[in-house]
Legacy VTK file of the C-alpha trace (Angstrom):
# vtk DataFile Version 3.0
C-alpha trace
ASCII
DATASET POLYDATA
POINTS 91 float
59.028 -55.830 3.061
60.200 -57.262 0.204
63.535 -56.706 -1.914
63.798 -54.614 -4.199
62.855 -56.670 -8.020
61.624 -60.133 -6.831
58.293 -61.733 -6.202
56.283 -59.094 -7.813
54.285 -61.414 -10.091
53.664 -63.551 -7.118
53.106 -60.691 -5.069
50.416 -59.285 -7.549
48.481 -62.950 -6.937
48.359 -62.812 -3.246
47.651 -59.111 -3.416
44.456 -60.192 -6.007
43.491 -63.183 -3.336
43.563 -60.531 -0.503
41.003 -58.805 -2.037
38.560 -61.596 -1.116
39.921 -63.298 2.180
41.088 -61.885 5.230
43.887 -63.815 6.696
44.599 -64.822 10.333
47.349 -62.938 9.658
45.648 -59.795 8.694
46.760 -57.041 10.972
48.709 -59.361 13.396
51.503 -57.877 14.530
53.413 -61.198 15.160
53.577 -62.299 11.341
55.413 -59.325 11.003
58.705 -59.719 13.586
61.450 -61.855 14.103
60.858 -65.063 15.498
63.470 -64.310 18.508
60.800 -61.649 19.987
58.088 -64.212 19.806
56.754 -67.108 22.298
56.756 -70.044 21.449
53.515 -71.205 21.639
52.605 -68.070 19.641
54.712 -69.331 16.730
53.095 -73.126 16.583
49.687 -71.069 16.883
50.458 -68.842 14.345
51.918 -71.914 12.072
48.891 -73.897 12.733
46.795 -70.758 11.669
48.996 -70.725 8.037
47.903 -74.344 7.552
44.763 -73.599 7.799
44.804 -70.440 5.811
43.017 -70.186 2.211
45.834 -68.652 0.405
48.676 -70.054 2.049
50.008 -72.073 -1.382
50.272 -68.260 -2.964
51.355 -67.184 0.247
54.325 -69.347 0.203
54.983 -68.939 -3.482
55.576 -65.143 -2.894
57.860 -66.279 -0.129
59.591 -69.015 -2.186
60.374 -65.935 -4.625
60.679 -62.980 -2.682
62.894 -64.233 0.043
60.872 -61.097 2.249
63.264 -59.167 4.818
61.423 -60.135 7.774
58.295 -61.969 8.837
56.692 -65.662 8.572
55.009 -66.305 5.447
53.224 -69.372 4.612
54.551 -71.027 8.577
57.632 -69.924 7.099
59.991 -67.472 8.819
62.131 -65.347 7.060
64.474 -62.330 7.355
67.263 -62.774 9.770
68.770 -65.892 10.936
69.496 -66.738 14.215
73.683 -66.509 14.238
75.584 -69.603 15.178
79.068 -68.692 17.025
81.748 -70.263 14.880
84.120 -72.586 16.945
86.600 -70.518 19.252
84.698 -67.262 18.557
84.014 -65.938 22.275
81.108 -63.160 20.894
LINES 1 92
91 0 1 2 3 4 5 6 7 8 9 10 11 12 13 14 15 16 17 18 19 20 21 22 23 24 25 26 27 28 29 30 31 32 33 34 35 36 37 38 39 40 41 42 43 44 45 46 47 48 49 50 51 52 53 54 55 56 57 58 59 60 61 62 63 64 65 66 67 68 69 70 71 72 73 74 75 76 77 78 79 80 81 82 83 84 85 86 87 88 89 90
C-alpha cells in the first residue's frame, strides 16, 4: 500500500518492530479503508488505540514518508481526500 520508491527505510523499521509487537491494528480491517466507510466512533477508537500503540512514532514516520495510498497510520488517515465542490460546481 505504499508508492512505488518512498518510505522503504522507514518501512524496513516498522517492519523490524513488528517482529516483536502486535498492534491493535494487526489484522483490523478498519486501519485499512477509507475513513468515509467507517463510524465514527470506530475512528476516535481506533485513534485512541494509535496513541496508545508501542510503535506508533515509527508508525507515523513511515507515514510522514510514504504518504501510503489508503489507510490510517499513526491516528493518521491517508489515501483519498474527501472532495470539496468548488463554488458553482453542481456535482
Amino acid at each position: 500500500m505504499t508508492r512505488a520508491g518512498s518510505g522503504h527505510a522507514e518501512y524496513l523499521a516498522l517492519s523490524k518492530a513488528l517482529d516483536d509487537v502486535t498492534p491493535a491494528c494487526s489484522n483490523d480491517w478498519r486501519y485499512i479503508q477509507d475513513r468515509e466507510v467507517l463510524d465514527p466512533d470506530d475512528v476516535a477508537a481506533m485513534q485512541r488505540a494509535c496513541r496508545a500503540c508501542p510503535v506508533q512514532s515509527l508508525c507515523r514516520t513511515y507515514g510522514d514518508a510514504a504518504r501510503p495510498s489508503a489507510g490510517m497510520w499513526a491516528g493518521r488517515f491517508w489515501g483519498r481526500k474527501e472532495r470539496t465542490p468548488k463554488s458553482g460546481d453542481q456535482s
